[in-house]
N, C-alpha and C positions, 0 to 999 in steps of 0.2 A: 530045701533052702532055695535052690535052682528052681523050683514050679513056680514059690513063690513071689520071688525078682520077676520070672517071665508073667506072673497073672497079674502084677501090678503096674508090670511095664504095658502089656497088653490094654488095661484100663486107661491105663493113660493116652496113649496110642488111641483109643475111641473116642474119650475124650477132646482130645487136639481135634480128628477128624470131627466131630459135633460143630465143636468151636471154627474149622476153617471153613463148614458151611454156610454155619450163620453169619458169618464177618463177609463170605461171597457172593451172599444175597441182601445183603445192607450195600457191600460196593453195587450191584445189581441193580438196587433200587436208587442210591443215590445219582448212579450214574445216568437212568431215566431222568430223575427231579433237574440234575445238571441239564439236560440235551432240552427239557422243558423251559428252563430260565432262558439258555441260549437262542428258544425262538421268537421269546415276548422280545417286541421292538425297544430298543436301546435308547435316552435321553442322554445327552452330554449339555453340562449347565458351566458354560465358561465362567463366571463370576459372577456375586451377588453381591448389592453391597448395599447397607442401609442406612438410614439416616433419620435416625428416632427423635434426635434431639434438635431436629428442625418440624418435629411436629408439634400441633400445639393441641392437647387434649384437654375439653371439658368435663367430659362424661368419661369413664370408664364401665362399659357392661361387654361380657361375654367374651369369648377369647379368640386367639389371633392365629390358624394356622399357616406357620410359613414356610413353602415346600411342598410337596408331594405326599400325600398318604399311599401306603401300598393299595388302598381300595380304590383309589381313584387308578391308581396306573393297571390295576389288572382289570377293571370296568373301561378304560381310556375312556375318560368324562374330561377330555381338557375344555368342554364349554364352561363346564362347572366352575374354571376359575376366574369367568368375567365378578364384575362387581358391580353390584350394583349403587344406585346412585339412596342416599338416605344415610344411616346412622354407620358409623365407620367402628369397626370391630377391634378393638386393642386389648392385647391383655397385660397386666402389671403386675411386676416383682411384688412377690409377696416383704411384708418389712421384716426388718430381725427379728424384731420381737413376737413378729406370731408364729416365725422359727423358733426361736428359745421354747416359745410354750408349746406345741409341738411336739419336740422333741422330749420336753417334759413328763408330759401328760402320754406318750408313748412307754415313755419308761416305766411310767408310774403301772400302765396298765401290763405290762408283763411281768414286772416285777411282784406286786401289792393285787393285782386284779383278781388274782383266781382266791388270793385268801379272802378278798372280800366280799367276793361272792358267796364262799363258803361260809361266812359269819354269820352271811344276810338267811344264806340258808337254813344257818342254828339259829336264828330269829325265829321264822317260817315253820319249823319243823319242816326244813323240805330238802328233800335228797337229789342233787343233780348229778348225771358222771361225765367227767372231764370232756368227753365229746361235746355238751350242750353248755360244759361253761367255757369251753374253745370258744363256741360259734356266738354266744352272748358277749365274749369281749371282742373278734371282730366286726361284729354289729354296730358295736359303741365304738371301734378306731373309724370304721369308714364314717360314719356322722363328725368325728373329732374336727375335722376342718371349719363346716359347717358352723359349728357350735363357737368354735373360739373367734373366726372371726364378726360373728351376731357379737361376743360379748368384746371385742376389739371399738364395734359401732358404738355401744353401750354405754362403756367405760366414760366417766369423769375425767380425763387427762389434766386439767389444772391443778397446776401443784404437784404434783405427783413424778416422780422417777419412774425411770422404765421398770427398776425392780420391783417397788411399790402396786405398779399395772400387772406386773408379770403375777407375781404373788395372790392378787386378788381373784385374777382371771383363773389361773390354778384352781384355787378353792374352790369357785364356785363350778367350776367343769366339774372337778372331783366329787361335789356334793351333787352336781346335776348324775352322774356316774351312778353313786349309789342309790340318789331316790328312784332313777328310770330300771336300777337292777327291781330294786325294792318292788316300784308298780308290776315288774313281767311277774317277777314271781304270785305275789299279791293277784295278779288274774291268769293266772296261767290255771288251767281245770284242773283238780287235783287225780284226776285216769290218767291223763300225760306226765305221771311223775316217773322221773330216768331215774333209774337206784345202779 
């Protein structure tokens, strides 16, 4: 009974020393990464303050960064942040409503996505494994932006409620969804088939 309290206390006892190793050479390294941070030269930014609604924008293209990127500070490019004289860069809140849809058609694809893949695939006769229908519905979210607001541009707004917009645009993402599953599989070579 005694041998084995002491072989169990002994394992443990290894264990912890394993562990006070590993946790001494993380403090070890992070303490390097600290003394690193501590040499790159330091910016102090007393105040910012801005004033958007004394601008007057015609155009909106391309977007606005305001601040510091860490590549710029570990490159020290501060010529980079002259400006030049031409087209003035602003970027604009996106509207509610191509949040609502959005947030929709996100849902839609985690919730509904993978079954619909799989329907597409009892269409097809074609067998895919969760790995490749993982990576065909993050394919289709990083385009989501994209797509809804082309169909944002699109859209008919006369007469029409935001719900009425919202609903439409749904649809047709939804049915854009399933034909662009429909075409991968449809030319996907049938030797690359995942089972």
């Amino acid at each position: 009974m005694w041998s084995n309290y002491f072989k169990q206390l002994e394992t443990y006892l290894k264990w912890q020393q394993t562990k006070i190793i590993a946790l001494e050479q993380k403090i070890a390294q992070l303490q390097k990464e600290y003394a690193e941070l501590k040499k790159r030269p330091q910016m102090n930014i007393e105040k910012m303050e801005y004033h958007f609604d004394q601008l007057k924008v015609e155009t909106l293209e391309g977007t606005l960064n305001i601040g510091l990127t860490p590549s710029s500070l570990i490159d020290g490019n501060i010529e980079d942040f002259s400006v030049t004289k031409g087209k003035t860069i602003v970027s604009h809140p996106e509207p509610l409503l191509f949040r609502t849809i959005q947030t929709s058609i996100q849902a839609f694809l985690q919730e509904d996505g993978k079954k619909m893949i799989q329907n597409i695939e009892k269409r097809f006769s074609y067998q895919l494994d969760d790995y490749y229908r993982q990576f065909i519905l993050q394919d289709i979210a990083r385009q989501l932006d994209e797509r809804i607001r082309f169909y944002l541009n699109q859209v008919e707004k006369a007469g029409k409620t935001n719900e009425q917009i919202q609903e439409e645009i749904i649809g047709k993402i939804k049915r854009d969804i399933e034909h662009s599953i429909e075409s991968f599989l449809k030319h996907l070579p049938r030797e690359e088939q995942h089972e």
